[in-house]
C-alpha positions in Angstrom: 0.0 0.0 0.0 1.3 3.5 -0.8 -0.7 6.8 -0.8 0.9 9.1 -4.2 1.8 12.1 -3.1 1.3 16.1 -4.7 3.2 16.1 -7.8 3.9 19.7 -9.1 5.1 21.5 -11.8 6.4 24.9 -11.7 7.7 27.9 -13.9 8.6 31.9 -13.3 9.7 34.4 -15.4 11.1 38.1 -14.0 11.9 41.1 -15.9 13.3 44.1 -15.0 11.2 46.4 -17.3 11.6 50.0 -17.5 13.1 50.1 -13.8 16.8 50.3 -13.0 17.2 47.1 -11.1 15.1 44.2 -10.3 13.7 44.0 -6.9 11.2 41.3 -7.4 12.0 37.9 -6.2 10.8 34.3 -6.0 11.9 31.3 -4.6 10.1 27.5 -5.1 11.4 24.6 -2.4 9.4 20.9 -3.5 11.6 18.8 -1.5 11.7 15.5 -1.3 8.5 13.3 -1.6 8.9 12.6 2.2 9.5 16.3 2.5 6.0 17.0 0.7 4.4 14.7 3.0 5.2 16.2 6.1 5.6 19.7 5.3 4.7 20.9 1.8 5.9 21.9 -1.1 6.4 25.7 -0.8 6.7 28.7 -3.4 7.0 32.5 -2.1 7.2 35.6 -4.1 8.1 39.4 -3.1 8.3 43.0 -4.7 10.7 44.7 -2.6 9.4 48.6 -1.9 11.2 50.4 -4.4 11.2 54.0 -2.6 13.5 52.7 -0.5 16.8 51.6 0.0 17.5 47.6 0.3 14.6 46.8 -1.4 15.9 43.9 -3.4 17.2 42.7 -0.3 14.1 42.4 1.8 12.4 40.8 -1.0 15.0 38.2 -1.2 15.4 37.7 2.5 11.8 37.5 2.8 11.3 34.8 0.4 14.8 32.7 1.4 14.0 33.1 5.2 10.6 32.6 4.7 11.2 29.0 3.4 14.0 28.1 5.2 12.6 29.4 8.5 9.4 27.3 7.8 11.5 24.1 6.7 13.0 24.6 10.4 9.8 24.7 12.7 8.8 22.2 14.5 6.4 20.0 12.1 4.2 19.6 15.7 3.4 23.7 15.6 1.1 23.0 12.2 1.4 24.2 8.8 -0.9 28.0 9.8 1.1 28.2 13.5 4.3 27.7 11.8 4.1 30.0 8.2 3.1 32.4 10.9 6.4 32.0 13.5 8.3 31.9 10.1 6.9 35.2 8.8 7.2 36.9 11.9 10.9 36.5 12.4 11.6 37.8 9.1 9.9 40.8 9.5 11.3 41.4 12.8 15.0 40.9 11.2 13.8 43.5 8.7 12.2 45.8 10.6 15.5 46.0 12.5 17.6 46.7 9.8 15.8 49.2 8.6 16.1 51.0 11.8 19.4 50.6 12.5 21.3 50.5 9.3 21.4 53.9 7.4 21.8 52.4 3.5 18.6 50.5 4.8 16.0 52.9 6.0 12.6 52.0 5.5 13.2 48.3 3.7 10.1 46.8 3.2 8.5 44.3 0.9 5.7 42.4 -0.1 5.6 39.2 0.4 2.7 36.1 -0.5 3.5 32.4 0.3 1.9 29.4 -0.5 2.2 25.7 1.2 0.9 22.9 -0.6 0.6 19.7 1.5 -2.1 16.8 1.1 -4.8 18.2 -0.9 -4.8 21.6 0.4 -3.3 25.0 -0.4 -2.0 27.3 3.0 -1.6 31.1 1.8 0.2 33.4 4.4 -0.1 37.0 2.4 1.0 40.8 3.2 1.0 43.5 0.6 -0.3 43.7 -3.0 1.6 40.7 -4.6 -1.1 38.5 -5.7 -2.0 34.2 -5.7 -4.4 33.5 -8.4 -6.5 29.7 -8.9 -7.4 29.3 -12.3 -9.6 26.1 -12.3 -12.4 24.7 -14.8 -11.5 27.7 -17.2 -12.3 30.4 -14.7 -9.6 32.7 -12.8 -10.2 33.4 -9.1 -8.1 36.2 -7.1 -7.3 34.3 -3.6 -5.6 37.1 -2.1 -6.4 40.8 -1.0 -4.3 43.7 -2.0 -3.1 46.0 1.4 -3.1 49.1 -0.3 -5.2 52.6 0.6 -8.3 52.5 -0.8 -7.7 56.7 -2.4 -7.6 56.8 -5.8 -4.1 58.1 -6.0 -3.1 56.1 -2.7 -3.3 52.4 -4.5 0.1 52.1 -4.7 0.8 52.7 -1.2 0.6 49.8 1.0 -0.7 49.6 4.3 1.0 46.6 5.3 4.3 45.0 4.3 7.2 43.1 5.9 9.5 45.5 7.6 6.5 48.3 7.9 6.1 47.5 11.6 7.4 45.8 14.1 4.1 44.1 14.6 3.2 41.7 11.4 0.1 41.0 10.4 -0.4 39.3 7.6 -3.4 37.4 6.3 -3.9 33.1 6.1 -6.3 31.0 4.4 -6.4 27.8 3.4 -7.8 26.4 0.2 -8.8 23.1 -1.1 -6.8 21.8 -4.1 -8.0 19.5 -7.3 -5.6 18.3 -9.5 -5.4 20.2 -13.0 -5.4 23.7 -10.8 -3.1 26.4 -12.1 -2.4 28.5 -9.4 -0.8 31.9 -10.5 1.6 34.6 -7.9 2.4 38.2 -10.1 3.7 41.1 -8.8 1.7 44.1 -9.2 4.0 44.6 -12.3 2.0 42.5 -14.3 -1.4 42.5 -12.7 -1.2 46.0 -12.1 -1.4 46.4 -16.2 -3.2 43.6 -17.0 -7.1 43.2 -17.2 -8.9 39.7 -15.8 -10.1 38.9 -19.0 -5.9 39.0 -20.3 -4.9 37.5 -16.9 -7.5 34.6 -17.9 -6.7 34.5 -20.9 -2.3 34.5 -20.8 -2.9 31.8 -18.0 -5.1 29.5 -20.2 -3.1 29.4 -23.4 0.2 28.2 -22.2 0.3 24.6 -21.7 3.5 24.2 -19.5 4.2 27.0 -16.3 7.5 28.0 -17.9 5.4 29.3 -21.5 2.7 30.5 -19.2 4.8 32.7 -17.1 7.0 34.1 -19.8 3.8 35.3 -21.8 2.3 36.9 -19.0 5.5 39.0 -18.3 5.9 39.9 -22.1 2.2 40.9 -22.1 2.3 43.5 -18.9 5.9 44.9 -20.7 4.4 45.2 -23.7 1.2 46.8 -22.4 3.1 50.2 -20.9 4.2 48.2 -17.3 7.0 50.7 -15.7 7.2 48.2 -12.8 9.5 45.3 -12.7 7.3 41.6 -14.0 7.4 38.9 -12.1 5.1 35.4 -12.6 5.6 32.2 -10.9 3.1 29.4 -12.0 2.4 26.0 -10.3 0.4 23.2 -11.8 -0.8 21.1 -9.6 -0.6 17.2 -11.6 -1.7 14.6 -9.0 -2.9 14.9 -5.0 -2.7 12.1 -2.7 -6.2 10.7 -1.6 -9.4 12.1 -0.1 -9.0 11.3 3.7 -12.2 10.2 5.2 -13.7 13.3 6.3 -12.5 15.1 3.0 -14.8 12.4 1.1 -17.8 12.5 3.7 -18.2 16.7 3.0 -17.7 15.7 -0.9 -20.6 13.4 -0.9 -22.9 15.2 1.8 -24.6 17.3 -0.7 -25.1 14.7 -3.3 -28.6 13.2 -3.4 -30.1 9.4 -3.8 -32.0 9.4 -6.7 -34.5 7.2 -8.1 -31.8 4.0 -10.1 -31.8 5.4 -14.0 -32.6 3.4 -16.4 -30.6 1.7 -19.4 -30.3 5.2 -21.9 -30.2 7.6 -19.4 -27.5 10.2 -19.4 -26.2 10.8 -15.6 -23.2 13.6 -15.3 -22.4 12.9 -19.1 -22.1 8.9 -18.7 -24.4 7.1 -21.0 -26.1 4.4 -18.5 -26.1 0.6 -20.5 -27.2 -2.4 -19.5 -27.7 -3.3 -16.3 -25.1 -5.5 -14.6 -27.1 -6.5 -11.7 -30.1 -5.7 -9.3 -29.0 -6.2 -5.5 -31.4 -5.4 -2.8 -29.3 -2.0 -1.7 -28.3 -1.2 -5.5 -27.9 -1.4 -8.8 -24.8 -1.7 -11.5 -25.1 -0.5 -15.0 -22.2 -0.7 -18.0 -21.7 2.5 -19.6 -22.1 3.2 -23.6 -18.5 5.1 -23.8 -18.1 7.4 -26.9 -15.3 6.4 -29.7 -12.4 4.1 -27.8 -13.3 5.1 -24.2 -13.1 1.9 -22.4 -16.5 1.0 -20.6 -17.0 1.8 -17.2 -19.7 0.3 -14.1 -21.6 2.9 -12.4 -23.1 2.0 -9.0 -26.5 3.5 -8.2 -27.0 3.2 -4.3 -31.1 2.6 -4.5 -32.8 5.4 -2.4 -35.9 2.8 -1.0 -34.0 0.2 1.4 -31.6 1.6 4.1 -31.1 5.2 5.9 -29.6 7.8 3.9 -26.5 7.9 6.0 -26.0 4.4 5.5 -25.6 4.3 1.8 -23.4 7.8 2.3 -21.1 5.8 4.8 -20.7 3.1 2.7 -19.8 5.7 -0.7 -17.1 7.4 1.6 -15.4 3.9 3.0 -15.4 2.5 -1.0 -13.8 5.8 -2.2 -11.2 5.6 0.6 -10.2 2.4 0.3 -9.5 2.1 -3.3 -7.5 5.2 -3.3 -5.1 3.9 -0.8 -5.1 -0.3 -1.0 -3.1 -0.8 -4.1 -3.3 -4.8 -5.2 -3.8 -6.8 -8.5 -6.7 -8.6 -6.6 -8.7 -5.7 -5.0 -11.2 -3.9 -7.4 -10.8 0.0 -8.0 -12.7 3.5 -8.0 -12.7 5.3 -10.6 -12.2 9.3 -9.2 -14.9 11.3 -10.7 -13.7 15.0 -12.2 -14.2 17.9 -9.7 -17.9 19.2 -10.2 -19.4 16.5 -12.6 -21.1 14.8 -9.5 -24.4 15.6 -8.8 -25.8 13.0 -7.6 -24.8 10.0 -5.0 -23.2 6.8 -6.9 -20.0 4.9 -7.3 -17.6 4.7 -10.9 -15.8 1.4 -11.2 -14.1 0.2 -13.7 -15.3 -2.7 -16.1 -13.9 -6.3 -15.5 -15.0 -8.4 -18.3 -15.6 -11.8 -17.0 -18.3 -13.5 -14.2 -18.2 -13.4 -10.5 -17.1 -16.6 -8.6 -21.1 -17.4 -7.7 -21.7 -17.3 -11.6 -18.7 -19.8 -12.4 -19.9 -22.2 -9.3 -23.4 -22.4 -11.3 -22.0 -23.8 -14.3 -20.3 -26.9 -15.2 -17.9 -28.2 -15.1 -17.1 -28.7 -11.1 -14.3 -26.7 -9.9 -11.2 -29.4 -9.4 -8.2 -28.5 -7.4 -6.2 -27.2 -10.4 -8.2 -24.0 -11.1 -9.7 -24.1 -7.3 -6.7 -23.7 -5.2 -5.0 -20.8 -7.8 -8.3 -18.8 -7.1 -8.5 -19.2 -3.4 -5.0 -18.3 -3.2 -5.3 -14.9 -4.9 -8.3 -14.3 -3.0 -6.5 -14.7 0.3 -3.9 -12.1 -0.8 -6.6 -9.3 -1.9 -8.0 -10.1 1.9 -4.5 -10.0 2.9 -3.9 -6.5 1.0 -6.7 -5.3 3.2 -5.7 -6.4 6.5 -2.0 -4.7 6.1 -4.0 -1.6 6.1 -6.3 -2.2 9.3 -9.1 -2.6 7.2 -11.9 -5.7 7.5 -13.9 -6.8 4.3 -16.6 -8.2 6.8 -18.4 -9.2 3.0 -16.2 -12.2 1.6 -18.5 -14.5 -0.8 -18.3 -15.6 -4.4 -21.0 -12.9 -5.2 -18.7 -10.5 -4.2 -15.3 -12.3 -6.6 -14.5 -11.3 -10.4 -12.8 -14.0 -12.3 -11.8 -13.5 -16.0 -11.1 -17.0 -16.9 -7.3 -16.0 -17.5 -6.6 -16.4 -13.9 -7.0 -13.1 -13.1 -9.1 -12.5 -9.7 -10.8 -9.1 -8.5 -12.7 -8.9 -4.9 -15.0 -6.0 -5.1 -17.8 -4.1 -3.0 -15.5 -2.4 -0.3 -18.6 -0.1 1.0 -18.9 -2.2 3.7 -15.3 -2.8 4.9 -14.6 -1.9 8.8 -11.9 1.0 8.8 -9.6 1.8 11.3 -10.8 5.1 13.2 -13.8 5.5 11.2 -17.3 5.7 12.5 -19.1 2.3 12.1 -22.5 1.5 10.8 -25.6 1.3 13.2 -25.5 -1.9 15.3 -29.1 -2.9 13.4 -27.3 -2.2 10.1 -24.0 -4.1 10.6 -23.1 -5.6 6.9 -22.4 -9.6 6.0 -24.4 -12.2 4.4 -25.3 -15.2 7.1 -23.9 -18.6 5.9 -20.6 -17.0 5.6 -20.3 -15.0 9.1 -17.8 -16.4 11.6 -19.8 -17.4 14.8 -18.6 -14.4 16.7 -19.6 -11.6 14.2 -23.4 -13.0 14.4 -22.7 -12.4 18.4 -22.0 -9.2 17.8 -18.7 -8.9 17.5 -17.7 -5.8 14.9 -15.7 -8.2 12.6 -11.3 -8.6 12.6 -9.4 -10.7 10.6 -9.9 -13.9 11.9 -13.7 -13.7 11.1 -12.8 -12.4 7.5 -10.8 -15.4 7.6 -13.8 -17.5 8.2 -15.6 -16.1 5.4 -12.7 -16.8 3.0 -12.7 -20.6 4.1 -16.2 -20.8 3.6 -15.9 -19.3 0.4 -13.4 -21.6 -0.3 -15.2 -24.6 1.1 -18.3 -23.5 -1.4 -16.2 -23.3 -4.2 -15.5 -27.4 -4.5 -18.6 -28.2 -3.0 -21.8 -25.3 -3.7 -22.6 -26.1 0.2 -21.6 -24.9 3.1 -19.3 -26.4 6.1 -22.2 -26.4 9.0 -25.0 -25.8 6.0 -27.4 -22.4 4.8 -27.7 -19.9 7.6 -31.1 -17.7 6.4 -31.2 -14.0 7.7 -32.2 -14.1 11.4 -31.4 -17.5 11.6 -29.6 -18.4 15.2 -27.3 -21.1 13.8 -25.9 -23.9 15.8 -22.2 -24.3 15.1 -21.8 -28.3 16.1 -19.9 -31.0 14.0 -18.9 -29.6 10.5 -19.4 -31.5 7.5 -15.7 -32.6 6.0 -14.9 -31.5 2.7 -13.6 -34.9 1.5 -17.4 -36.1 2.7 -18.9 -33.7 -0.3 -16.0 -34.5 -2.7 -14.0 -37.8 -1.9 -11.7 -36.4 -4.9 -10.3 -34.1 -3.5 -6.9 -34.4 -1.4 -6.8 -34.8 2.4 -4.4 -31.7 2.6 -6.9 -30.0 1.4 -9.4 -30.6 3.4 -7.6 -30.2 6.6 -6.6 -26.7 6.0 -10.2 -25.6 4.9 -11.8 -26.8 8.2 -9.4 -25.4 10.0 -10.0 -22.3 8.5 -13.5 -22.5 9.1 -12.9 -23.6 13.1 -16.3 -22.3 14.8 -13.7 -21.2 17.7 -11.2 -18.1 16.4 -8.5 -19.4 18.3 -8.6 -22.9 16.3 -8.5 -20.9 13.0 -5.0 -20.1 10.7 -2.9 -17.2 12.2 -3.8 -15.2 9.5 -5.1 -15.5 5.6 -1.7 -15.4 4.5 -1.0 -18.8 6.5 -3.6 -19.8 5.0 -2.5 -19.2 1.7 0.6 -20.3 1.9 -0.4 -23.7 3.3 -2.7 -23.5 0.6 0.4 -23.2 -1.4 2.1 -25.7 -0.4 -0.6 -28.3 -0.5 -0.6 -27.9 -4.3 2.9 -28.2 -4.4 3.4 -31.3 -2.7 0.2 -33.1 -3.2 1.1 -35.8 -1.6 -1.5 -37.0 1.5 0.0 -35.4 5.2 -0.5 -37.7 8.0 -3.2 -37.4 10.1 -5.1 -39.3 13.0 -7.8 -41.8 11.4 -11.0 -39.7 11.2 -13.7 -41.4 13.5 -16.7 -44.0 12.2 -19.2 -40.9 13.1 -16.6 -38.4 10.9 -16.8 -40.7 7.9 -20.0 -41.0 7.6 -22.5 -39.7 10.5 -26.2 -40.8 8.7 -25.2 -44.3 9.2 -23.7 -43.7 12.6 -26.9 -42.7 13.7 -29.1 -45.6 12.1 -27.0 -48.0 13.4 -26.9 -46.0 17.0 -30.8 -46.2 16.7 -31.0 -49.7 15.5 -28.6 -50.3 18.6 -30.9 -48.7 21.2 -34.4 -50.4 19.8 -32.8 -53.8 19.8 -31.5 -52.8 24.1 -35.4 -51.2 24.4 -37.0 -55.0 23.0 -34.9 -56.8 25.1 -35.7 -54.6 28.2 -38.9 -55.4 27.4 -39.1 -58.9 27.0 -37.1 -59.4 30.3 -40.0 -57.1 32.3 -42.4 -59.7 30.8 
C-alpha cells in the first residue's frame, strides 16, 4: 500500500522592465516526496518597496527566510502556527535593519506564500503581490491587496514586511484539485493587465515555464514601468481524499430514483444493467469512440437510511484510493464538479463473478480451485495490512476473467480503522458466511474475515456450506462440520484439513492469518502428496449411518428390556 503524493510543476519568469534594477524575487522549495508529505511543497514571491533603499534585499530575505525558517519549525506547531512564526521572524529581522542600518531605512517588501501539503493549499499573504487559482477555465483572485483605498493612494501599501514591528499578515487555506493552475504576479504585471488577459495568458500556455514568460511579455508590452514577475504552479496529482474530505464531498449529493438503461447521468451514458442487488444497482456505460467502458453503481434510495448508503460511498472511495493490489477492485475518481448525484464509478472487469462460475459446469477441481483461493486470500490480505476488514467475503462478491485473473469487489462495507461504524441494526455480511462471533455481535477482525474466506473456499469445491445455509435471522448452531472430502471424496486430504481449520467455529482454532492460510494452501498444491493425520472417527466418515446404526442399537436394548420385564 502506498498513498501518491502532490506532484507539481512549476515555472517563473522576471523582468526588469523599464526600472533600473530588479527587486522582485521568488523562490520555489518541492523537496523531497517525504519532504511534501510532512511539510509541503512551498513557493513565495516578493516585490521589494522600491522607494527605499534595500529593497531587493528584503524581498530576497523574505522569500529565502521565509522557506527556510518554515522548513526549520517544529512540524508539531502545524502548517498555519508555523508559516506564521516563520513570517514573523523575518519581518522582525527586517524591521531592525531598517532602523538601524542607514543604507537601509525604511526596507520593506511584499511578500505572498503558498504551502501545498495533502490536498490543500496554505496562503500566508502581506502587501499587493497576488496568488491566483485558475480552475475549470475560470480565474479566481485568492488574495487581497493592502493598499489605501484613495484613488491616487493604490500604490501605497498599508502593510508590508518591515513596515512594523508588529506583522500582520493574512492566512487561508484552500482546497486543491488536481489540473489547478495557481498563478503569484507582482503588481508589475497584474497591475497592467485586465482579468479577462490574466485569464486569458494563463489558459493558453500549456506548460508553467510558456505560461509565465507570456504573462510577463504581455504586462511589458502593455506600458508596465514596474519590474514583471510570474511564478506558475500546476498542480498534476494529490494524494487521496482522507475520510472526512470524502464525507463533505458526498454530503450534498442526493439518492436518486436508479436510472434506467439510456439515461445520461453527469455525461455517462447508462447501458445495460449488470445486476439488481437489494441496496443497488450496477449499470455498464455506452463510452463514446475508444473510451473503455466503465460500471456505475446506483446506491437505491428505497432500502436503508440515507446515512448508511453515504457511509458506505465514503469507505469504498477511501479504500480504493489507498489499498493498491492486482486482486482488489478499484474506484474510478470522478472529475471535480461533474457529480451531482450520489453513486459509485468502477471500472469494467469483463468476466463472471465466482457465484456465476460455481453455477455452471464443469465442477471446480483443485487445479483452477486452489489458484483462485489463493489470490483471494492475498486481496484479503492487502486489506488487512492496512487495518481494514472486508466483513463481506462471498463468491458474489469475486470477479474471475477465466485467464486467472481475480478481483474482490464491493469495499462499502469494509470496517476502517478510526472511522465511524454502521448502526449496530445495520451491521453488513451475508449469514452462511459470518464467523460465529460476528453474528454475536462482534464488529468483525481478521480472523472472522478469515472464516468467510474458508467458507468461500469450502463453497467453491462443493456449492454447500461447512455447517449448511444460515437464512437472515437465523440463530445457527455451530456443532460437527461437515468434512470437505465427505462432499468430494476427490479431493486431497491436505486439502481438506486446512479448509476446516480455516473454518474452526472457535477463532483461536482458525489459521494465524489469511496469508498462512495461503501459503499452506500453497504448499498443499505443491506437494500433493497426503500429510499424515489421525484416522477420522466412524461418526466423521460417515455420521447418517452412525446414527441408524446407534438407533437400531438402542431399539434392539429397548426390546430386550422389554421382553425381560415380561
Amino acid at each position: 500500500m502506498g498513498a501518491r503524493q502532490i506532484e507539481l510543476r512549476v515555472g517563473w519568469c522576471s523582468e526588469t522592465g523599464r526600472r533600473p534594477r530588479n527587486e522582485d524575487y521568488v523562490g520555489v522549495c518541492l523537496g523531497t516526496a517525504t519532504q511534501r508529505a510532512r511539510q509541503g511543497a512551498v513557493a513565495a514571491i516578493a516585490d521589494g518597496v522600491s522607494g527605499a533603499p534595500g529593497g531587493r534585499v528584503a524581498a530576497e530575505l523574505a522569500v529565502r527566510g521565509f522557506i527556510d525558517f518554515y522548513l526549520g519549525e517544529r512540524q508539531t506547531l502545524g502548517i498555519r502556527r508555523a508559516a506564521a512564526h516563520a513570517a514573523e521572524a523575518i519581518n522582525r529581522w527586517i524591521h531592525a535593519q531598517g532602523r538601524t542600518d542607514p543604507e537601509r531605512t525604511g526596507m520593506a517588501t511584499t511578500l505572498t506564500a503558498v504551502i501545498l501539503r495533502d490536498r490543500r493549499a496554505h496562503i500566508l499573504h502581506v502587501g499587493d503581490t497576488r496568488l491566483y487559482r485558475l480552475r475549470d477555465g475560470r480565474l479566481t483572485q485568492l488574495t487581497e491587496d493592502h493598499v489605501h483605498s484613495g484613488p491616487d493612494q493604490r500604490h501605497i501599501l498599508r502593510r508590508a514586511i518591515g513596515l512594523e514591528d508588529a506583522l500582520r499578515a493574512d492566512y487561508t487555506a484552500e482546497p486543491l484539485r488536481e489540473g489547478d493552475r495557481l498563478v503569484l504576479l507582482t503588481d508589475g504585471v497584474h497591475g497592467v493587465l485586465s482579468s479577462r488577459d490574466l485569464t486569458r495568458l494563463t489558459s493558453s500556455e500549456p506548460t508553467p515555464e510558456a505560461a509565465s514568460q507570456e504573462m510577463v511579455a504581455a504586462a511589458l508590452s502593455a506600458g508596465s514601468h514596474d519590474n514583471a514577475t510570474a511564478l506558475i504552479i500546476d498542480v498534476v496529482a494529490l494524494p487521496p481524499a482522507d475520510q472526512g474530505e470524502l464525507a463533505d464531498l458526498t454530503a450534498e449529493l442526493p439518492i436518486l430514483p436508479v436510472p434506467k438503461p439510456g439515461d445520461v447521468v453527469d455525461g455517462y451514458r447508462v447501458g445495460r444493467q449488470l445486476s439488481d442487488g437489494r441496496y443497488s444497482a450496477l449499470f455498464l456505460t455506452e463510452p463514446a469512440g475508444k473510451e473503455a467502458p466503465l460500471v456505475l453503481k446506483f446506491p437505491k434510495p428505497t432500502v436503508a437510511e440515507d446515512a448508511v448508503y453515504r457511509l458506505a460511498f465514503v469507505r469504498e472511495g477511501w479504500v480504493a484510493a489507498r489499498v493498491r493490489s492486482p486482486w482488489l477492485g478499484e474506484v474510478v475518481e470522478v472529475p471535480p464538479g461533474r457529480q451531482t448525484r450520489l453513486y459509485t464509478v468502477m471500472p469494467y472487469y469483463p468476466g463472471q463473478t465466482l457465484a456465476q462460475r460455481l453455477a455452471a459446469p464443469p465442477r471446480v477441481g483443485v487445479a483452477e480451485g486452489v489458484p483462485l483461493a489463493v489470490r483471494l486470500a492475498k486481496a484479503v490480505a492487502a486489506l488487512h495490512r492496512a487495518g481494514i476488514i472486508h466483513r463481506d467475503l462471498k463468491p458474489d462478491n469475486v470477479i474471475i476473467d477465466g485467464a486467472g485473473g481475480l478481483r474482490l469487489i464491493d469495499l462499502g462495507v469494509v470496517r476502517l480503522p478510526g472511522m465511524e461504524d454502521f448502526p449496530a441494526e445495520q451491521i453488513p455480511g451475508t449469514p452462511s458466511y459470518m464467523a460465529p462471533e460476528l453474528l454475536a455481535g462482534a464488529p468483525g477482525d481478521e480472523r472472522t474475515d478469515l472464516y468467510a474466506l474458508g467458507v468461500t473456499v469450502y463453497h467453491l469445491f462443493t456449492g454447500a456450506y461447512p455447517y449448511g445455509e444460515v437464512e437472515p435471522f437465523q440463530r445457527p448452531r455451530f456443532g460437527a462440520l461437515v468434512p470437505l472430502q465427505q462432499r468430494r471424496p476427490d479431493l486431497p486430504t491436505w486439502l481438506d484439513l486446512s479448509v476446516m481449520k480455516a473454518v474452526a467455529a472457535h477463532p483461536a482454532d482458525r489459521h494465524g492469518d489469511v496469508l498462512e492460510f495461503a501459503l499452506e494452501l500453497e504448499a498443499g498444491a505443491a506437494h500433493p502428496a497426503p500429510r499424515p493425520t489421525r484416522r477420522r472417527s466412524f461418526y466423521d466418515r460417515d455420521p447418517v449411518r452412525f446414527w441408524k446404526l446407534t438407533a437400531l442399537v438402542l431399539l434392539v436394548l429397548l426390546i430386550l428390556s422389554l421382553v425381560r420385564a415380561g
